[in-house]
LUMDO-532863 format. One record per residue: y, x, z of N, C-alpha, C, O in turn; residue number from 0. Coordinates in steps of 0.05 Angstrom, whole numbers, plus 5000, padded with zeros to 4 digits. Example, Ala and Ser with C-alpha at 12.3 -4.5 7.8 and 13.67 -1.06 7.14 Angstrom:
# residues 2
    nv    nu    nw   cav   cau   caw    cv    cu    cw    ov    ou    ow   nr
  4886  5264  5156  4910  5246  5156  4934  5264  5156  4934  5285  5169    0
  4955  5257  5142  4979  5273  5143  5001  5258  5157  5023  5268  5161    1
END
This chain:
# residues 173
    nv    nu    nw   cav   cau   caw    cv    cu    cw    ov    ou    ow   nr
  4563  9180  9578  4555  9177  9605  4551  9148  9612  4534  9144  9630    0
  4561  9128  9603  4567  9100  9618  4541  9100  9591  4520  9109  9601    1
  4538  9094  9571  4518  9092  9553  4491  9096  9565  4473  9079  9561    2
  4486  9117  9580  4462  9127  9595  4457  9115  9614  4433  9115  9621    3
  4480  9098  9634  4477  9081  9658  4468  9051  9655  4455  9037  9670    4
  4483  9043  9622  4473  9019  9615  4446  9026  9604  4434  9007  9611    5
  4432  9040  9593  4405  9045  9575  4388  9041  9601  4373  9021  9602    6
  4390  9058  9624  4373  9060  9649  4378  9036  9665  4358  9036  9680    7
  4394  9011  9673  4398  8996  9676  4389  8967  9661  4391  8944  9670    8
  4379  8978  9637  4369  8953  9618  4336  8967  9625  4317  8953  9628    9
  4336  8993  9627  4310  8993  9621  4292  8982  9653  4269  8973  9651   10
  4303  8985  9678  4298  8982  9698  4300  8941  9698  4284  8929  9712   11
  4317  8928  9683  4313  8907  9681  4289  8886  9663  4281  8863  9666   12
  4285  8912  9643  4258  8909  9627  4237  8904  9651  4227  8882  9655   13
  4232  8928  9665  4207  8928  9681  4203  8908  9702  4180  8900  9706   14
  4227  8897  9717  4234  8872  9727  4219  8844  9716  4207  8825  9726   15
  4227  8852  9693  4227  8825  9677  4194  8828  9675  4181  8811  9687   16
  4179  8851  9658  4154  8860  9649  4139  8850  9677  4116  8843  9674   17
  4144  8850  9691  4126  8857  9726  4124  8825  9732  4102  8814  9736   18
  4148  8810  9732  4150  8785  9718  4134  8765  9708  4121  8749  9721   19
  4136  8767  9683  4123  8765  9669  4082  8759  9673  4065  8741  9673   20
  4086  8792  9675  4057  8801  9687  4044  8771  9709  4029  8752  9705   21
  4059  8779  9732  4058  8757  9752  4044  8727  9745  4022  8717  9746   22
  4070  8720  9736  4066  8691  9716  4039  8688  9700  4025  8667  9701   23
  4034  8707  9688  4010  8707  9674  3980  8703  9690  3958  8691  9692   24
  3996  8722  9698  3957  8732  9721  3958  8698  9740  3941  8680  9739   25
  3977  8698  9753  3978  8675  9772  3965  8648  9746  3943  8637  9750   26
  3977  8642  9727  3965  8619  9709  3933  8631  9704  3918  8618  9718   27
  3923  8646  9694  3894  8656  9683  3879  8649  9714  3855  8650  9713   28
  3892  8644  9742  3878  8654  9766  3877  8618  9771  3856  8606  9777   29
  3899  8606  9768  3888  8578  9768  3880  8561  9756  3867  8540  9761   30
  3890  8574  9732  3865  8560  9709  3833  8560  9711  3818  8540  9709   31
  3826  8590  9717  3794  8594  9731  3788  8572  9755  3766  8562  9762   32
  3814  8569  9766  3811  8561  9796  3808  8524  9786  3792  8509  9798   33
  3819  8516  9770  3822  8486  9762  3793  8484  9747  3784  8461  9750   34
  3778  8499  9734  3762  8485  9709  3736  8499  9730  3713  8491  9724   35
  3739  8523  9757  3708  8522  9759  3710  8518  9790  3688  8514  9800   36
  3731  8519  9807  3719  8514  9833  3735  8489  9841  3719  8480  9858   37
  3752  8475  9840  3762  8458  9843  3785  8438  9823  3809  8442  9820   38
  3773  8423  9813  3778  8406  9788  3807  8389  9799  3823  8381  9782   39
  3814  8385  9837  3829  8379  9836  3862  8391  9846  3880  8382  9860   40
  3856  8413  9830  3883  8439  9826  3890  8432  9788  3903  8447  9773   41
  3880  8408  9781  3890  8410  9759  3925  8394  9756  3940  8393  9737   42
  3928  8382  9790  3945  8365  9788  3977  8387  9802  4001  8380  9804   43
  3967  8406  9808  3984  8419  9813  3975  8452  9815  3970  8467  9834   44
  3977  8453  9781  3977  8488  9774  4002  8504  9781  4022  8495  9791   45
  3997  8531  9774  4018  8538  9778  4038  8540  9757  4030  8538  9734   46
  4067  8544  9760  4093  8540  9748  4093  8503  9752  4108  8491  9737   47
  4073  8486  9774  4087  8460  9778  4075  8437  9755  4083  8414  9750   48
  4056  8451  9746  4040  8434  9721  4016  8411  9727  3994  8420  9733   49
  4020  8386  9726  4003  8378  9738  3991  8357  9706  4002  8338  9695   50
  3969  8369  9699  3954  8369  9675  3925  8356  9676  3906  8358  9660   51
  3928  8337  9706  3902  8318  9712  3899  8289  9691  3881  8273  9693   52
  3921  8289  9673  3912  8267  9654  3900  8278  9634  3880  8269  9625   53
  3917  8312  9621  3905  8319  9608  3879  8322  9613  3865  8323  9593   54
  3866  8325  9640  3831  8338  9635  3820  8323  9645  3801  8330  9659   55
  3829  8290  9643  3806  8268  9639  3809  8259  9619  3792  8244  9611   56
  3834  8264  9601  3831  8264  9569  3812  8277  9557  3802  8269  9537   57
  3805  8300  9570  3789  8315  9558  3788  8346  9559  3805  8360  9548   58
  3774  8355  9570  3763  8386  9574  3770  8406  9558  3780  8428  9563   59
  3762  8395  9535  3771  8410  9505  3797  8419  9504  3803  8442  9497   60
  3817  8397  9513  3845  8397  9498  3862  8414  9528  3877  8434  9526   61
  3856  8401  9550  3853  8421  9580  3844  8447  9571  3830  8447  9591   62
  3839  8469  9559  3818  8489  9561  3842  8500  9534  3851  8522  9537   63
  3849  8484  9513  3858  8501  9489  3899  8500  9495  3917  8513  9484   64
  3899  8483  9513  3931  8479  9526  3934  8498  9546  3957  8507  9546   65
  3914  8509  9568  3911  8532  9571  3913  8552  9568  3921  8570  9583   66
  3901  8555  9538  3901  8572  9533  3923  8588  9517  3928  8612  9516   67
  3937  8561  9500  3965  8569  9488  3976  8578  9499  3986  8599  9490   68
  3981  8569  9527  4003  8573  9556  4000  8609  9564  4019  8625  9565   69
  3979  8615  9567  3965  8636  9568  3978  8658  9557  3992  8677  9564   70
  3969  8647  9536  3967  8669  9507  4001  8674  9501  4008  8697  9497   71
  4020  8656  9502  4045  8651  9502  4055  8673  9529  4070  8690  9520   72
  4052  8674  9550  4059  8689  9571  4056  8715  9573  4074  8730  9581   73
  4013  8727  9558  4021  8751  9553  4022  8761  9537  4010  8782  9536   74
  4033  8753  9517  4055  8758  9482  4082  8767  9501  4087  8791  9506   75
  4095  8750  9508  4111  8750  9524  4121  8787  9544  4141  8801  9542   76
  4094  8791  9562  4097  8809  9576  4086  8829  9556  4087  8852  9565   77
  4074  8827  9526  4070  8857  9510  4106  8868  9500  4118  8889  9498   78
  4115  8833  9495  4143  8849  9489  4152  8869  9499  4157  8891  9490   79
  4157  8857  9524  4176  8864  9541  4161  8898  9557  4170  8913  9573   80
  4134  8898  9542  4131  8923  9543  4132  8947  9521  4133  8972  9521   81
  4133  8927  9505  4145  8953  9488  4170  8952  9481  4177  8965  9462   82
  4189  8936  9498  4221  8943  9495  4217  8969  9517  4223  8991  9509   83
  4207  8966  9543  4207  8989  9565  4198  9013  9547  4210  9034  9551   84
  4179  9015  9528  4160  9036  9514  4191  9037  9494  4196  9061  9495   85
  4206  9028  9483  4234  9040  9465  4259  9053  9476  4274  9068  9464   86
  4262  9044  9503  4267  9055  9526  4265  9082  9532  4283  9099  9535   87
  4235  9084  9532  4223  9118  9541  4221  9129  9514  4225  9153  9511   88
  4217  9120  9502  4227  9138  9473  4250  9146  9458  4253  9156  9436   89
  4266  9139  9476  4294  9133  9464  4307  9158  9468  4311  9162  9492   90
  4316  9179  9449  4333  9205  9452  4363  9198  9441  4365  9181  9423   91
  4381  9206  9448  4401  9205  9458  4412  9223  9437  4434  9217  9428   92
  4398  9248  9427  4416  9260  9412  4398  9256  9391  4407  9264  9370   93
  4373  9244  9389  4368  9238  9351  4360  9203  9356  4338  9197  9364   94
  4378  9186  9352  4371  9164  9363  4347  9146  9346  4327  9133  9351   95
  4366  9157  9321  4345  9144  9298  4316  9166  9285  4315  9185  9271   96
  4294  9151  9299  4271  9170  9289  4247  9148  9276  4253  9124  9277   97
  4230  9153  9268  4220  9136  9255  4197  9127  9277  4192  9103  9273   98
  4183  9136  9296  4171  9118  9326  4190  9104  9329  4182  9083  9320   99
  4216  9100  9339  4226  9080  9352  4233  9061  9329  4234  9038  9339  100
  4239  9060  9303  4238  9041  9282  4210  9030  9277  4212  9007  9268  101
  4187  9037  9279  4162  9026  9286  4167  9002  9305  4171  8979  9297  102
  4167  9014  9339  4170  8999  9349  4184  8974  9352  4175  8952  9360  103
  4212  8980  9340  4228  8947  9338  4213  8939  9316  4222  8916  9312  104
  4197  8943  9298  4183  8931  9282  4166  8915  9290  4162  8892  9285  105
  4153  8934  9306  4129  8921  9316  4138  8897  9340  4122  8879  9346  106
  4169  8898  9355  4176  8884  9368  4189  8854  9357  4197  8834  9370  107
  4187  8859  9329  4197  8835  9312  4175  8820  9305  4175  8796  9308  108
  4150  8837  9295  4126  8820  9292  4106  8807  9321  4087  8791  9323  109
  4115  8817  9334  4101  8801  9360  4128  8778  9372  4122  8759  9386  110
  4144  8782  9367  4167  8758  9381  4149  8750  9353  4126  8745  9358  111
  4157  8747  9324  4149  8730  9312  4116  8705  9319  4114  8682  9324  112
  4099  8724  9315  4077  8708  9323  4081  8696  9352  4073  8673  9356  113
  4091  8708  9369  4093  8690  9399  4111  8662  9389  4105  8640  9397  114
  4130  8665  9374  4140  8641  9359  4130  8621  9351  4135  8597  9355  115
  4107  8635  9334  4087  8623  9333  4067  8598  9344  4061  8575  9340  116
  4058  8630  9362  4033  8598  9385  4054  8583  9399  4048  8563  9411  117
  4083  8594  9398  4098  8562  9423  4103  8535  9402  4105  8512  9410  118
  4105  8541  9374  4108  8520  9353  4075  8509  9347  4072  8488  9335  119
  4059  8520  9354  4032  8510  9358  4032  8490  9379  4025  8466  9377  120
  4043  8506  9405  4040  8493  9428  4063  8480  9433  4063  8474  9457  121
  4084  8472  9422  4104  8445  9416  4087  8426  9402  4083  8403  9411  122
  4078  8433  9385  4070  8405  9360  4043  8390  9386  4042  8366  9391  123
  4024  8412  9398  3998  8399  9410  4013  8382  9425  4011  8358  9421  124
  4035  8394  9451  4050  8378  9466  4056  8358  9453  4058  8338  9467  125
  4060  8355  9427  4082  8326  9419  4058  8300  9412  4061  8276  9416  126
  4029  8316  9400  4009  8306  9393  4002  8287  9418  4001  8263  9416  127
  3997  8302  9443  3990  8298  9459  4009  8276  9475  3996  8259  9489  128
  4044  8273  9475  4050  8263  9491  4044  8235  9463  4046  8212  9472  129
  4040  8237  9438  4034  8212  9432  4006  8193  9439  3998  8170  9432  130
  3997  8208  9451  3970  8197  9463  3975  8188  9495  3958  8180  9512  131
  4005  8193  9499  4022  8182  9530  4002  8206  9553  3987  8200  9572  132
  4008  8233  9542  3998  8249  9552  4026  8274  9564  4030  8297  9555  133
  4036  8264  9579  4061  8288  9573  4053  8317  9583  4038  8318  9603  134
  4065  8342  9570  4061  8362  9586  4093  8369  9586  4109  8372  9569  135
  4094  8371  9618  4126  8393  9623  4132  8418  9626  4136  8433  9646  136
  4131  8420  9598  4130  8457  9596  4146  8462  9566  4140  8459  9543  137
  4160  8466  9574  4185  8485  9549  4173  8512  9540  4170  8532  9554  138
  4165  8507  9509  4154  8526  9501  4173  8549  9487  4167  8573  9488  139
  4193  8540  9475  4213  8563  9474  4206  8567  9440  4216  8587  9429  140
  4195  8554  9429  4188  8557  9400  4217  8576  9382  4218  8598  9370  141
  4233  8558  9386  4260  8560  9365  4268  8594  9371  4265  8613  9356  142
  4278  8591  9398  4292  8618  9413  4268  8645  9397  4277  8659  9378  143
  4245  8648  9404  4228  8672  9396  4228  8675  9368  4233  8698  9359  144
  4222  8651  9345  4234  8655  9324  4262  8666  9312  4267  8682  9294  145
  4277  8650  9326  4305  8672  9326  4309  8693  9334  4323  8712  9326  146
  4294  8690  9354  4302  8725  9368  4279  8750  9337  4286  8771  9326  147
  4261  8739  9335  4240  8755  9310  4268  8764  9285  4273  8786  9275  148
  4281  8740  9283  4298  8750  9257  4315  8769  9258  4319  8787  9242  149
  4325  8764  9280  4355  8779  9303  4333  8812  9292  4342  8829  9277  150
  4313  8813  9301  4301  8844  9308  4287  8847  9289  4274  8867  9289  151
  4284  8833  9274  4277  8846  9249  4294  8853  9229  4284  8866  9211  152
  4318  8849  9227  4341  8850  9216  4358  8879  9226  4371  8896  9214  153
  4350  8874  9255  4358  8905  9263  4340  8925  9254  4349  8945  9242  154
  4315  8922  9260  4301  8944  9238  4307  8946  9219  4311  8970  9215  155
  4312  8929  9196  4323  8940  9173  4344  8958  9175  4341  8978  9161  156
  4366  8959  9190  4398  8971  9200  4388  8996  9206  4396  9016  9194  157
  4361  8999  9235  4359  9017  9243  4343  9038  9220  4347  9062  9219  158
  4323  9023  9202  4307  9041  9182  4324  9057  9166  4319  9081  9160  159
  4345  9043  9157  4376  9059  9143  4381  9071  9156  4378  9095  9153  160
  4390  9065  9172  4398  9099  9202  4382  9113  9186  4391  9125  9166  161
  4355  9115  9192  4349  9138  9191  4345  9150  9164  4338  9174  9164  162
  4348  9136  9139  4351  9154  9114  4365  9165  9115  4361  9189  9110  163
  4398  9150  9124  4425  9159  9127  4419  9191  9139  4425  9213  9130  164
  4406  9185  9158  4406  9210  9185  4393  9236  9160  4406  9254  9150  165
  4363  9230  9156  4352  9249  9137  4361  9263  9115  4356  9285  9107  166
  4382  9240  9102  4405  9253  9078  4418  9270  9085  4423  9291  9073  167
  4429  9260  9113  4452  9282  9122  4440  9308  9127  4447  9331  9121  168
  4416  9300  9142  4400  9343  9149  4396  9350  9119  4396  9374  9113  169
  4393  9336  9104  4382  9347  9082  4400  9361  9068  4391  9381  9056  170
  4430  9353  9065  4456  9364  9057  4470  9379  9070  4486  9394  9060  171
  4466  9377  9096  4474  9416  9113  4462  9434  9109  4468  9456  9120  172
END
């Protein structure tokens, strides 16, 4: 019973977070449009507090692909956290281990991994960039999503054994 209050309680904090997320995203894609086509001087104060007006008299190019990391990083971000809610609603209680929900933390290890990814992309551009005395203040979270990829990919392995374990056992009743 308390198992079922915490499951529905994480999963209601998923959607929190996912909705979140979502937000953050849409709001950056809405001032980014808003900085590069109707007013060039929203570049000094985007949203999440980014003010990226050196970057885009440095240059358009590097404005446009810093963007886009930022972007791309946010909704990686909100696919997770939708398919933790999607492991959530698949989640049975009396066969826990099935081979959909071992997919999914799979598939939840390979997208934290690549979101790992573009923030170690978008650390090194930041570092490129602040050596050109360009700073951007934005914590990309590189390290944490790679760890977290190992953490859940490691549990898939655990959980994929569950379920041999599980199949051995029907198979010997």
């Amino acid at each position: 019973m308390k198992t079922n209050k915490i499951l529905s309680t994480m999963k209601v904090v998923s959607w929190v977070i996912f909705i979140g997320i979502c937000i953050k995203a849409g709001a950056m894609v809405i001032s980014s449009f808003v900085s590069l086509f109707v007013n060039q001087g929203a570049t000094k104060d985007l949203y999440l507090g980014l003010n990226l007006s050196t970057l885009y008299e440095f240059g358009v190019g590097h404005y446009v692909m810093l963007l886009a990391l930022i972007i791309s990083l946010l909704v990686l971000q909100a696919y997770i956290f939708f398919l933790v809610i999607k492991l959530f609603t698949k989640f049975d209680e009396h066969s826990p281990f099935n081979k959909e929900l071992s997919k999914l933390i799979l598939k939840i290890s390979y997208f934290s991994l690549f979101t790992g990814l573009i923030a170690s992309i978008g650390t090194g551009y930041s570092k490129w960039l602040g050596i050109k005395n360009i700073l951007i203040p934005f914590d990309w979270g590189a390290e944490e999503f790679l760890f977290m990829a190992g953490v859940i990919f490691i549990v898939a392995l655990f959980y994929k054994r569950g379920i041999e374990i599980q199949l051995e056992n029907e198979l010997t009743v």
